[in-house]
mmCIF file of the C-alpha atoms, coordinates in Angstrom:
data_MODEL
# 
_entry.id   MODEL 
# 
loop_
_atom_site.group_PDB 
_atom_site.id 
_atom_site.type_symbol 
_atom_site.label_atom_id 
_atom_site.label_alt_id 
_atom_site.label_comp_id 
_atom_site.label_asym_id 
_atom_site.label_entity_id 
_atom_site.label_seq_id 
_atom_site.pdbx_PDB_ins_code 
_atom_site.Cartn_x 
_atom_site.Cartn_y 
_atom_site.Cartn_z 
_atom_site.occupancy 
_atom_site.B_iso_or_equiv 
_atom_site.pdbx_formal_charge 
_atom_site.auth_seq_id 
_atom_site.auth_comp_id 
_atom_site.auth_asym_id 
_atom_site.auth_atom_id 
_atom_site.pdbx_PDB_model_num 
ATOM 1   C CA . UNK A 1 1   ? 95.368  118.886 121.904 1.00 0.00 ? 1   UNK A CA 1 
ATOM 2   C CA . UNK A 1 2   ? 92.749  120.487 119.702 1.00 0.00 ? 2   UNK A CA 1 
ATOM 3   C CA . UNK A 1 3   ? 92.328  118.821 116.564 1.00 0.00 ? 3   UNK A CA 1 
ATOM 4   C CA . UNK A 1 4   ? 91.136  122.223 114.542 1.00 0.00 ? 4   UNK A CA 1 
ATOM 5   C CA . UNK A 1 5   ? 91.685  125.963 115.192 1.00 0.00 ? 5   UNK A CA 1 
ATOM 6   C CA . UNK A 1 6   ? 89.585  128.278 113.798 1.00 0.00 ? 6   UNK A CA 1 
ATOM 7   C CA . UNK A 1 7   ? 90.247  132.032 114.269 1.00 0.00 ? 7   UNK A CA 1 
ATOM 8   C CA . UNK A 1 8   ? 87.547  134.596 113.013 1.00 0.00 ? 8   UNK A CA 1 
ATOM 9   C CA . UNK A 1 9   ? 88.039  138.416 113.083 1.00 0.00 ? 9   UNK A CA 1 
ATOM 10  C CA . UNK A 1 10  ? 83.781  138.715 112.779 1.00 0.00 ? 10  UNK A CA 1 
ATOM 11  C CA . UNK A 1 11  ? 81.227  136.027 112.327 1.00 0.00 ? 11  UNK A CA 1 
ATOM 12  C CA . UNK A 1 12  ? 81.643  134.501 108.725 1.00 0.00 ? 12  UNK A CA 1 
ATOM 13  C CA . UNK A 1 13  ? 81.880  131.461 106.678 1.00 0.00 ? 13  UNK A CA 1 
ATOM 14  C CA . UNK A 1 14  ? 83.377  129.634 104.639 1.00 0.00 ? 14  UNK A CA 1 
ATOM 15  C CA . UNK A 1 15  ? 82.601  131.152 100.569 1.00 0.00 ? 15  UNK A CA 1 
ATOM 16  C CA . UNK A 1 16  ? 81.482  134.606 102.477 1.00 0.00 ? 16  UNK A CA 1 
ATOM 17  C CA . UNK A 1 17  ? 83.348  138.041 102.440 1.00 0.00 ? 17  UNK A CA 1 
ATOM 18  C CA . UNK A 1 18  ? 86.344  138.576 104.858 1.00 0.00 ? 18  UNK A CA 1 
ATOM 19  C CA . UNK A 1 19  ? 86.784  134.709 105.470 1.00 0.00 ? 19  UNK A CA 1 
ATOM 20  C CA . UNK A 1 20  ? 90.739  133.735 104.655 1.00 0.00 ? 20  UNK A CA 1 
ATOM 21  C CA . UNK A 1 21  ? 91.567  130.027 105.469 1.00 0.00 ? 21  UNK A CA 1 
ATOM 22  C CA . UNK A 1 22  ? 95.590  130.220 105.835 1.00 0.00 ? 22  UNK A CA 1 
ATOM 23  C CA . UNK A 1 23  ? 97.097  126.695 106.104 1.00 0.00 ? 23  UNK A CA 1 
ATOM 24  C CA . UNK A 1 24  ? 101.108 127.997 106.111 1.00 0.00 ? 24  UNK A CA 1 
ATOM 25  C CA . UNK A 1 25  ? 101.989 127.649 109.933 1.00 0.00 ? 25  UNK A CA 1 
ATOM 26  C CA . UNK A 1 26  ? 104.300 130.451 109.610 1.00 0.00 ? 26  UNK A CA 1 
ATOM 27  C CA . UNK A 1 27  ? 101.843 133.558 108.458 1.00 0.00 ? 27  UNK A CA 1 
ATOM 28  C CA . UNK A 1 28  ? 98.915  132.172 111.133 1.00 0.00 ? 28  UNK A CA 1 
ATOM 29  C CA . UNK A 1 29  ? 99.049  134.539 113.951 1.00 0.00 ? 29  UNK A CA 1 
ATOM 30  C CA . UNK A 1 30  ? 99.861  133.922 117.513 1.00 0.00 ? 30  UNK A CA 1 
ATOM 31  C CA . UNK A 1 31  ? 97.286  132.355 119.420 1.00 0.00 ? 31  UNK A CA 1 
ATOM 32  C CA . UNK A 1 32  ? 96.398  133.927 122.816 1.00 0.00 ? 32  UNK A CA 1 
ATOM 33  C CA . UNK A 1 33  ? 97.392  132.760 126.282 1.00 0.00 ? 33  UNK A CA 1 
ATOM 34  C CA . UNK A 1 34  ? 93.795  131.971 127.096 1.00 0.00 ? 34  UNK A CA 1 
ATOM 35  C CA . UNK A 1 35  ? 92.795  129.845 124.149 1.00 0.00 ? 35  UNK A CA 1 
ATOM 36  C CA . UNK A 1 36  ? 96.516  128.040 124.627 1.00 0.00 ? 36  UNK A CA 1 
ATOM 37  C CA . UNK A 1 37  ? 95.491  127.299 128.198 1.00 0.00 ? 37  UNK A CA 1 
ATOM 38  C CA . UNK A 1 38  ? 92.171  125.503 126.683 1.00 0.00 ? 38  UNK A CA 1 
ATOM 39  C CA . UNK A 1 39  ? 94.574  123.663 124.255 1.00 0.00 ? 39  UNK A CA 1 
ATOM 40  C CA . UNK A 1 40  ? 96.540  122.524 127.337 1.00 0.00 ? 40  UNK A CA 1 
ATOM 41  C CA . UNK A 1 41  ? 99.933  121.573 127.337 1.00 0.00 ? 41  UNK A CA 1 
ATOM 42  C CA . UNK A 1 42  ? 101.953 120.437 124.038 1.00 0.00 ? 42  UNK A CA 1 
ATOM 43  C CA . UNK A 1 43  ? 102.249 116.575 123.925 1.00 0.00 ? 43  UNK A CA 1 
ATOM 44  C CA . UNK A 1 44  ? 105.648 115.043 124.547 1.00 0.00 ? 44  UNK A CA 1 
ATOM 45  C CA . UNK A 1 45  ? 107.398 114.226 121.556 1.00 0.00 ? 45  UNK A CA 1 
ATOM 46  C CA . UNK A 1 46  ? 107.381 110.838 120.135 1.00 0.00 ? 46  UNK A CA 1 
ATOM 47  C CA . UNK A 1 47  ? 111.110 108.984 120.180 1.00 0.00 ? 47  UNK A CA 1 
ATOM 48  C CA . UNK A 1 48  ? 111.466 107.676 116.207 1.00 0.00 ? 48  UNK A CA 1 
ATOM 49  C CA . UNK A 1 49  ? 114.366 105.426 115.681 1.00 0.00 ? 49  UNK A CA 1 
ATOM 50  C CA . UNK A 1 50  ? 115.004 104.338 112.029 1.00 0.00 ? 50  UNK A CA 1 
ATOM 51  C CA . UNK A 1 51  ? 114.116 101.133 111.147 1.00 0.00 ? 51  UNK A CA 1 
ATOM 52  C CA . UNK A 1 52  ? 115.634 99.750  107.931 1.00 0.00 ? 52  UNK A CA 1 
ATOM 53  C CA . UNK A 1 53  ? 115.266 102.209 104.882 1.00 0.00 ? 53  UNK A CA 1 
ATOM 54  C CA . UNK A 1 54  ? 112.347 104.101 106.510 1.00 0.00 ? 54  UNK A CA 1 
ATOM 55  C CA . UNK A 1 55  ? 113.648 107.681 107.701 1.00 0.00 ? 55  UNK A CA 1 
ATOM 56  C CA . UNK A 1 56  ? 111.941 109.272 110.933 1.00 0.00 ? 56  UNK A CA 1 
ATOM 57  C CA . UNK A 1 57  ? 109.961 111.245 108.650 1.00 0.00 ? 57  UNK A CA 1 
ATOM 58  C CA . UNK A 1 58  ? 108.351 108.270 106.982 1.00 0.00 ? 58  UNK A CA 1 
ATOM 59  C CA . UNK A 1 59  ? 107.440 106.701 109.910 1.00 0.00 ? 59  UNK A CA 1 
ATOM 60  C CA . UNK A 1 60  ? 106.304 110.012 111.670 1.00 0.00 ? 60  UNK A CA 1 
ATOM 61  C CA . UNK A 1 61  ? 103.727 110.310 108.745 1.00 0.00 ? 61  UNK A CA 1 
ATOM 62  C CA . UNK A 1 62  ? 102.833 107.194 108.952 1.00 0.00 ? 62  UNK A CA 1 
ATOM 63  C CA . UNK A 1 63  ? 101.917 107.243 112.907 1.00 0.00 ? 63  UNK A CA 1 
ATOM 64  C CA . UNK A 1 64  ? 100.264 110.758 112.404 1.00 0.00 ? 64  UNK A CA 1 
ATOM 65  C CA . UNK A 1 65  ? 98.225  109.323 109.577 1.00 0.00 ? 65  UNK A CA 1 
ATOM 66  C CA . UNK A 1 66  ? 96.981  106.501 111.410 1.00 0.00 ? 66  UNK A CA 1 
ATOM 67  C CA . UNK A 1 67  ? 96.224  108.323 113.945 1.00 0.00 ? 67  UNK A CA 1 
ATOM 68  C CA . UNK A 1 68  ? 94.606  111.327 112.413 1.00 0.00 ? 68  UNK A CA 1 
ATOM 69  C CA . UNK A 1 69  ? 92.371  108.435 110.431 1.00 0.00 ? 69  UNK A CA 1 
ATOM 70  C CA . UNK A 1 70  ? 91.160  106.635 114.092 1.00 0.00 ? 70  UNK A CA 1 
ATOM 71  C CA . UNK A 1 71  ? 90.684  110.251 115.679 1.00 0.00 ? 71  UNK A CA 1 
ATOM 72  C CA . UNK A 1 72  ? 88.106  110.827 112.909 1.00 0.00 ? 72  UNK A CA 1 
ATOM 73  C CA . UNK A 1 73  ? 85.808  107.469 113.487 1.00 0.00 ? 73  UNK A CA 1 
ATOM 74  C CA . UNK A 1 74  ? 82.692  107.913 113.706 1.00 0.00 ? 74  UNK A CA 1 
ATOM 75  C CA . UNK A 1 75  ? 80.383  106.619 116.664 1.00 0.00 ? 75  UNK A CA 1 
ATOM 76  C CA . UNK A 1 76  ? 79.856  102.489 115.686 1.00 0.00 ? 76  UNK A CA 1 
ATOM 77  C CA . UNK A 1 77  ? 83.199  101.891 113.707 1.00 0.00 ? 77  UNK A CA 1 
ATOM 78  C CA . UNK A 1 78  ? 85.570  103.438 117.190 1.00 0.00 ? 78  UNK A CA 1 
ATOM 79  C CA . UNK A 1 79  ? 86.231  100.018 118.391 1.00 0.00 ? 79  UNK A CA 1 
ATOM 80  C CA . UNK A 1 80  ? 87.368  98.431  114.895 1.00 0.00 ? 80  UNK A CA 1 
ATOM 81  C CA . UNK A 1 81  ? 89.281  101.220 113.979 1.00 0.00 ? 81  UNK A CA 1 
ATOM 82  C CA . UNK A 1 82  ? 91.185  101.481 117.157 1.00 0.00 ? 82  UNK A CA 1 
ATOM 83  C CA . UNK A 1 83  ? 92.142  97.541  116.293 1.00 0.00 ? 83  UNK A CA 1 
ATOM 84  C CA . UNK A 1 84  ? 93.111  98.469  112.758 1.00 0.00 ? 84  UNK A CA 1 
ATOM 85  C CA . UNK A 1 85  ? 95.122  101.277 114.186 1.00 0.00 ? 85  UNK A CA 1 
ATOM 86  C CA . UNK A 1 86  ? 96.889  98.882  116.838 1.00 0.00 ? 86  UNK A CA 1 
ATOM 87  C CA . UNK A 1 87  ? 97.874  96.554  113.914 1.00 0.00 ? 87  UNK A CA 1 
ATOM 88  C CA . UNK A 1 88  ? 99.374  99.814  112.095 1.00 0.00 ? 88  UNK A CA 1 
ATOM 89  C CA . UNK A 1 89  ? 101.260 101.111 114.640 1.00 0.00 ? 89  UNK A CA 1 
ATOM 90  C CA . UNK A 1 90  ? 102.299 97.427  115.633 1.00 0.00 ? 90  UNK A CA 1 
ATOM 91  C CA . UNK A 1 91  ? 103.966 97.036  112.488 1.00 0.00 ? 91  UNK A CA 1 
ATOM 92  C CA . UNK A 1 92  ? 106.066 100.055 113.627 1.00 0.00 ? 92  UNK A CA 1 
ATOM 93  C CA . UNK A 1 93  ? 107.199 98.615  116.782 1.00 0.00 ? 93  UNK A CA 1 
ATOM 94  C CA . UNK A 1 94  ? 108.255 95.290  115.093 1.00 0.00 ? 94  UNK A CA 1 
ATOM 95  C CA . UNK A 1 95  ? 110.130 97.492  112.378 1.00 0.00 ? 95  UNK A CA 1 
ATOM 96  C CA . UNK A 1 96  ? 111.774 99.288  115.783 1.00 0.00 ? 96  UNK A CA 1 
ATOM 97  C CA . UNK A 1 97  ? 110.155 102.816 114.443 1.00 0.00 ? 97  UNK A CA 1 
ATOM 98  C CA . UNK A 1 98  ? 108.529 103.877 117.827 1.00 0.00 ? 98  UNK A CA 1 
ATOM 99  C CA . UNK A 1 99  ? 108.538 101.895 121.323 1.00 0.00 ? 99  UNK A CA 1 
ATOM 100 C CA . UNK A 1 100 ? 105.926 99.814  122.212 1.00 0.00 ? 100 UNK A CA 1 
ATOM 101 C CA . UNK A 1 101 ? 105.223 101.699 125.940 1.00 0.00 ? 101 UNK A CA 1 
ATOM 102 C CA . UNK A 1 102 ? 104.744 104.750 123.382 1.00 0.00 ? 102 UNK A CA 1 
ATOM 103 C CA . UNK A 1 103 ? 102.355 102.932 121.255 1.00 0.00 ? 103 UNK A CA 1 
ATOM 104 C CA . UNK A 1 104 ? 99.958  101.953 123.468 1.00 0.00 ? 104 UNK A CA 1 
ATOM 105 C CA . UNK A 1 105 ? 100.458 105.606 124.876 1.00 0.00 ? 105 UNK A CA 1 
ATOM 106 C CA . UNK A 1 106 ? 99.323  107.095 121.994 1.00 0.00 ? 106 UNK A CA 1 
ATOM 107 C CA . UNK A 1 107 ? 96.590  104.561 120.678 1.00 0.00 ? 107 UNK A CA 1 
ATOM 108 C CA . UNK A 1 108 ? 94.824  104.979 124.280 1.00 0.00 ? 108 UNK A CA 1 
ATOM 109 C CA . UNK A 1 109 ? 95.103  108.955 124.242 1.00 0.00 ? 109 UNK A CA 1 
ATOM 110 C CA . UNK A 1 110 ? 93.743  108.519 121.122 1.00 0.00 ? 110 UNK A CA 1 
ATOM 111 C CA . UNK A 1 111 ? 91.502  106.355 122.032 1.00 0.00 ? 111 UNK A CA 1 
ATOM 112 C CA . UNK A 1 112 ? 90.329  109.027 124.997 1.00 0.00 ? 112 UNK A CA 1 
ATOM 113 C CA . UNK A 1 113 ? 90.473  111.854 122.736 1.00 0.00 ? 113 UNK A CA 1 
ATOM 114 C CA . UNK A 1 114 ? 87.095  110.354 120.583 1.00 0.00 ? 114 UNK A CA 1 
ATOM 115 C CA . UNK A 1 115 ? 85.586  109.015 123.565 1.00 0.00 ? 115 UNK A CA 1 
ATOM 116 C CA . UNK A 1 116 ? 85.980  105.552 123.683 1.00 0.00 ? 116 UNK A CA 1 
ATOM 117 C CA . UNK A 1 117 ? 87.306  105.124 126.637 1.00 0.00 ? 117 UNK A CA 1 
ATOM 118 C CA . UNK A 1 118 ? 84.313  107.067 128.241 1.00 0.00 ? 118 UNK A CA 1 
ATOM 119 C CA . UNK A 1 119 ? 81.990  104.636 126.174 1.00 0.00 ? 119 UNK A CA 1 
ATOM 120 C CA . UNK A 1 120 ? 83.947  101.763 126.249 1.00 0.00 ? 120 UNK A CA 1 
ATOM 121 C CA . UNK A 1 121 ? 86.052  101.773 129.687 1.00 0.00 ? 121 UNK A CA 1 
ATOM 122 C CA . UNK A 1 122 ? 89.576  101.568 130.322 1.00 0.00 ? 122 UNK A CA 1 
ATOM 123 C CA . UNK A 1 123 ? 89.802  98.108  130.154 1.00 0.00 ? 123 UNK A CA 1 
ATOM 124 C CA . UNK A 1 124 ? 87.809  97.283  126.596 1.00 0.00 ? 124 UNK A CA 1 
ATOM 125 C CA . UNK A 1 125 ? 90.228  99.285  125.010 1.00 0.00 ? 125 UNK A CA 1 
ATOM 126 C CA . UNK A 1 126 ? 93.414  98.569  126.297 1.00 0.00 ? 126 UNK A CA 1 
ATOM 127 C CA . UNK A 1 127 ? 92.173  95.085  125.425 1.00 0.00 ? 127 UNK A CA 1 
ATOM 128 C CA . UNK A 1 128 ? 91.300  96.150  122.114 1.00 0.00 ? 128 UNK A CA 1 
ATOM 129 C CA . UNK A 1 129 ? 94.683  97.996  122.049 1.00 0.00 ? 129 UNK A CA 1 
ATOM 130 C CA . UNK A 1 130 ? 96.640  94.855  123.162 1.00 0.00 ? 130 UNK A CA 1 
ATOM 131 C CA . UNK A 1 131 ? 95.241  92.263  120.830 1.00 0.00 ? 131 UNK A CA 1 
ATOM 132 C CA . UNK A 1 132 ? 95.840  94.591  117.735 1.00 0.00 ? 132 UNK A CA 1 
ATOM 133 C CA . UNK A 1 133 ? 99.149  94.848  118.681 1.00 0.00 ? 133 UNK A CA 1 
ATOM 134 C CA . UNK A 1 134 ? 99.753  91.147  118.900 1.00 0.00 ? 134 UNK A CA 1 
ATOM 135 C CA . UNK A 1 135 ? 97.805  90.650  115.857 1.00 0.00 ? 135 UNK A CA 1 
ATOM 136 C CA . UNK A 1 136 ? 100.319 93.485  113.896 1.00 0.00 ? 136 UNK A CA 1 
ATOM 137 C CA . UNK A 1 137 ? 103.389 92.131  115.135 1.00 0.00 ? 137 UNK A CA 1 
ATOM 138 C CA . UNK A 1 138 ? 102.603 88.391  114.334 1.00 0.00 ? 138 UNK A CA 1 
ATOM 139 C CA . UNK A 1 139 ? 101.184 89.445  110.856 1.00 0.00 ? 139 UNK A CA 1 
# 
């Protein structure tokens, strides 16, 4: 569930001695139990069905992209970019790419994960969440 892991041998920074970004998944090391506990469990896996000529890695992309991008929204723009990201994604269930239960799973952990359903409540967002996805599949 953490966006970013950063693991430090000593106290540096980026541009300063004995700091090595590594970005292949296969030389990072293993992380320890305790900081996988603070990760918490792994997400369930998203069901991708092909839809058309898009493969499931297309459409995976896609869904992580869009998601990464509303994750990322700053404080002020949350709301409209969780309705742009409903439209996205609802363009995916009308293509039959991902379910729309799943969807409006993963736009409203989404939407928890940068605190807009602590701002907002429950309710604005799945509203938010529901209109976008009418407005995507209509569109």
């Amino acid at each position: 569930r953490c966006k970013y892991v950063e693991l430090r041998h000593r106290g540096t920074c980026p541009g300063s001695p004995g700091y090595q970004p590594r970005f292949v998944p296969e030389r990072l090391p293993v992380l320890p139990p305790w900081l996988c506990e603070l990760a918490g469990p792994p997400l369930p896996p998203v069901v991708i069905r092909p839809a058309g000529h898009a493969s499931p890695a297309r459409t995976w992309n896609r869904l992580h992209g869009i998601l990464e991008r509303l994750i990322g929204t700053e404080r002020g723009e949350r709301n409209r970019m969780l309705y742009w990201a409903s439209t996205r994604v609802a363009e995916l269930v009308a293509d039959g790419a991902v379910e729309q239960d799943q969807a409006q799973k993963m736009l409203r952990d989404a939407a928890a994960e940068m605190g807009l359903v602590a701002e907002d409540g429950e309710g604005a967002v799945q509203a938010t969440i529901t209109s976008g996805l009418r407005s995507g599949v209509i569109a």
